[in-house]
C-alpha positions, 0 to 999 in steps of 0.5 A, spaced: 529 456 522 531 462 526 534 460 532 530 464 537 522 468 535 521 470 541 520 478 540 526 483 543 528 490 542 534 488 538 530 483 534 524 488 533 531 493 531 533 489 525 525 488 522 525 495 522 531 497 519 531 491 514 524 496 512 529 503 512 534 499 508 529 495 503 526 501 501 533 505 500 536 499 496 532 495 495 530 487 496 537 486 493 540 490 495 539 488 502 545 485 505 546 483 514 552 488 514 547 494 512 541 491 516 545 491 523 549 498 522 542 500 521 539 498 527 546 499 531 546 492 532 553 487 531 553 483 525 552 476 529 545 478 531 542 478 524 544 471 524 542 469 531 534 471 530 534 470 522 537 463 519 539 468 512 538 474 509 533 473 506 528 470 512 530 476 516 527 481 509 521 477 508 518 477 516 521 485 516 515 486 510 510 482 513 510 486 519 511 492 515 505 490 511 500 488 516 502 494 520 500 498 515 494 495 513 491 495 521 493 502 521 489 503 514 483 499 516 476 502 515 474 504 523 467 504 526 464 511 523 457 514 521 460 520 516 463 516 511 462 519 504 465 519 497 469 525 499 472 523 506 474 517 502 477 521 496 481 526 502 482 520 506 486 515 500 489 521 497 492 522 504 494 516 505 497 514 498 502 521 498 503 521 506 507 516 507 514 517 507 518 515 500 522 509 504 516 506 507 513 508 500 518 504 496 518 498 501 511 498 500 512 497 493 517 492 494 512 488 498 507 488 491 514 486 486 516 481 490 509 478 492 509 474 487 515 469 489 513 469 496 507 467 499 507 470 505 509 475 502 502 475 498 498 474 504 500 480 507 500 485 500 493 482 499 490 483 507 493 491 505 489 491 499 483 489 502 483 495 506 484 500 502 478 497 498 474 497 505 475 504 504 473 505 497 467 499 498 464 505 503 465 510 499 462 507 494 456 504 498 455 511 501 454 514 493 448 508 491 453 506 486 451 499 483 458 496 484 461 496 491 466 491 490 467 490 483 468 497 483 473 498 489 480 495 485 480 501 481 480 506 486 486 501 489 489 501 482 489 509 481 492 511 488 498 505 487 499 508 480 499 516 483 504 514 489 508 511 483 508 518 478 509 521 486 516 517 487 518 519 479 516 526 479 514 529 485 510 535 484 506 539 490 498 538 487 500 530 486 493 530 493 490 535 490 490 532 484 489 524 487 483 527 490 481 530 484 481 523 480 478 519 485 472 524 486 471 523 478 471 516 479 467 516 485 462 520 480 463 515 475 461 510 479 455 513 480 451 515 474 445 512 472 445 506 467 442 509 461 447 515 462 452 510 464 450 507 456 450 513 454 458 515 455 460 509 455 457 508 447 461 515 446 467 513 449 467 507 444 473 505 440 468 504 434 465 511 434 471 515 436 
């Protein structure tokens, strides 16, 4: 446990700086030396509000997380549409900063082996699904929810290509599928049956 919770400057010092660093080196990479030089801190302080290194790392990307799915939250608007969504997400996956951005992918990575993780990484899932769930609403299509994690998954997998090869149409183009999904996820059954019987393995 770490000896003191209470929230001060330096301690909010080191839960930032342990975000910069994470996204720079990674979650291994991250040592209480690169956390407090970041943070301009002494050593000793690291220790002082964090039992390890590991503590200290976990609470910083939980904060991170939760802060950035407050920030992403769907607010309270009578002009939402497929196309705002789409412009919206696209911002939004290719705006953040490639630091954040690879802390944010850290968060997804690690999830898995720490539950308090998870939840954070969940809450931020659900609101970039809250996104695409109005969108979709706002079109008619039948499958709001169901529908929603593939928007999820495609924005997550354009800010990927975006951090390997970064390339100035990367919104444009996120825009562009997005919208395509979007229409998609709004023909009719029979037309629906009718791509999808054309798109069948067997009948390609």
């Amino acid at each position: 446990m770490a000896r003191n919770r209470r929230k001060q400057p330096r301690r909010d010092a080191l839960l930032a700086a342990a975000v910069e660093v994470v996204g720079e080196r990674g979650v291994a990479g991250t040592t209480h030396r690169a956390v407090t030089e970041r943070a301009e801190v002494p050593l000793a302080t690291a220790s002082y509000y964090f039992s390890s290194i590991d503590e200290l790392i976990a609470e910083a990307l939980t904060a991170f997380v939760r802060q950035r799915a407050e920030e992403i939250g769907l607010p309270h608007r009578d002009d939402v549409s497929p196309a705002t969504v789409a412009e919206w997400y696209a911002e939004q996956v290719m705006g953040l900063d490639k630091s954040k951005r690879l802390a944010f992918y850290e968060v997804l990575l690690n999830a898995a082996r720490t539950p308090e993780l998870a939840e954070a990484a969940r809450n931020a899932m659900t609101s970039y699904q809250d996104w695409a769930v109005a969108g979709l609403n706002a079109a008619g299509a039948p499958r709001g929810v169901g529908a929603a994690r593939a928007f999820v998954a495609l924005g997550l997998g354009f800010g990927l290509l975006h951090l390997v090869e970064e390339r100035e149409s990367d919104t444009e183009d996120l825009f562009t599928a997005l919208r395509d999904l979007f229409i998609g996820s709004v023909l009719d059954p029979d037309e629906h049956a009718v791509w999808t019987d054309r798109l069948s393995p067997d009948t390609a």
